[in-house]
C-alpha positions in Angstrom: 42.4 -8.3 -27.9 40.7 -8.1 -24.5 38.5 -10.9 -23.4 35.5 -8.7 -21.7 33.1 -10.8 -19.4 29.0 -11.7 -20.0 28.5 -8.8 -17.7 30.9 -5.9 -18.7 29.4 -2.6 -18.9 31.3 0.9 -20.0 29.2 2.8 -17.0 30.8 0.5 -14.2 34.0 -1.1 -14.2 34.3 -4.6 -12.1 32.0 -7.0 -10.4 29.5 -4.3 -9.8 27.9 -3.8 -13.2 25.3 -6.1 -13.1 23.7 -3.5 -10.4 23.4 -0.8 -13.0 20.0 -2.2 -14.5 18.4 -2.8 -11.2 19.3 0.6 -10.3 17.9 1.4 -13.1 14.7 -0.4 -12.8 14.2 0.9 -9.0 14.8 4.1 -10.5 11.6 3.6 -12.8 9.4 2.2 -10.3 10.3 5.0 -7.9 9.3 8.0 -10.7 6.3 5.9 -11.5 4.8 5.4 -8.1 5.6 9.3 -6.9 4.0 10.6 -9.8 0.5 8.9 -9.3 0.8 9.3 -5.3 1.7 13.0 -5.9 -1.1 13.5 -8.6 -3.7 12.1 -6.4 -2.6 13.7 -3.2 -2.4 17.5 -5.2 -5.8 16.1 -6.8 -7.4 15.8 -3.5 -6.3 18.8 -1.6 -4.3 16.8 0.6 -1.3 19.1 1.5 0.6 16.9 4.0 0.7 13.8 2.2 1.9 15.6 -1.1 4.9 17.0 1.5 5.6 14.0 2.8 5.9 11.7 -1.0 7.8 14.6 -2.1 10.2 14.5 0.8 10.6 11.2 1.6 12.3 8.1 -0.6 11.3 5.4 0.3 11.9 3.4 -3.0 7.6 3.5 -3.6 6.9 1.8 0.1 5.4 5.9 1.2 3.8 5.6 -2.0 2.0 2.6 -2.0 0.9 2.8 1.1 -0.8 5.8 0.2 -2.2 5.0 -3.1 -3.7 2.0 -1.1 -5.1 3.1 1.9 -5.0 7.1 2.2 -5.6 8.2 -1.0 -9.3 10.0 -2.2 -11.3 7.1 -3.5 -13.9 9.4 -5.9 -12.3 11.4 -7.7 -14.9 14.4 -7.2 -15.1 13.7 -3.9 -12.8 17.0 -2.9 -13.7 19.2 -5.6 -15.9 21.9 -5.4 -19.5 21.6 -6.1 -21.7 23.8 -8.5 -25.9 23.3 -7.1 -27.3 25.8 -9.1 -29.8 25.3 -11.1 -31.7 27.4 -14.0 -34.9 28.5 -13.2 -37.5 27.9 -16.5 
């Protein structure tokens, strides 16, 4: 019988196992973060930042920064605009 320690895991032999879930948790807060910097860049009609977050990992930093400070603040405030209006 084998005596396996608290932190064995099948995926990683060795001391290094215990890194596996906060890969995996980075992992998750990367996807998470480039999704809504990515929807709101496309949303907004800005090409170069939806380049850039697509490009560049940065583990969320890019994307944060954008979702703070760069990103459209109303959401209609790039989409197009229909003023006409029905004469009676």
């Amino acid at each position: 019988m084998h005596a396996y320690s608290l932190f064995y895991s099948p995926l990683a032999a060795g001391p290094g196992s215990i890194f596996v879930p906060l890969i995996l948790v980075a992992l998750l807060w990367t996807v998470v973060l480039k999704g809504f910097s990515l929807w709101y860049a496309a949303r907004g009609s800005q090409k170069w930042w939806f380049v850039a977050l697509l490009v560049v990992n940065t583990l969320g930093i890019l994307e944060i920064i954008y979702l703070i400070w760069f990103r459209p603040k109303d959401a209609h405030e790039h989409a197009p605009t229909n003023h006409s209006s029905s004469a009676r």
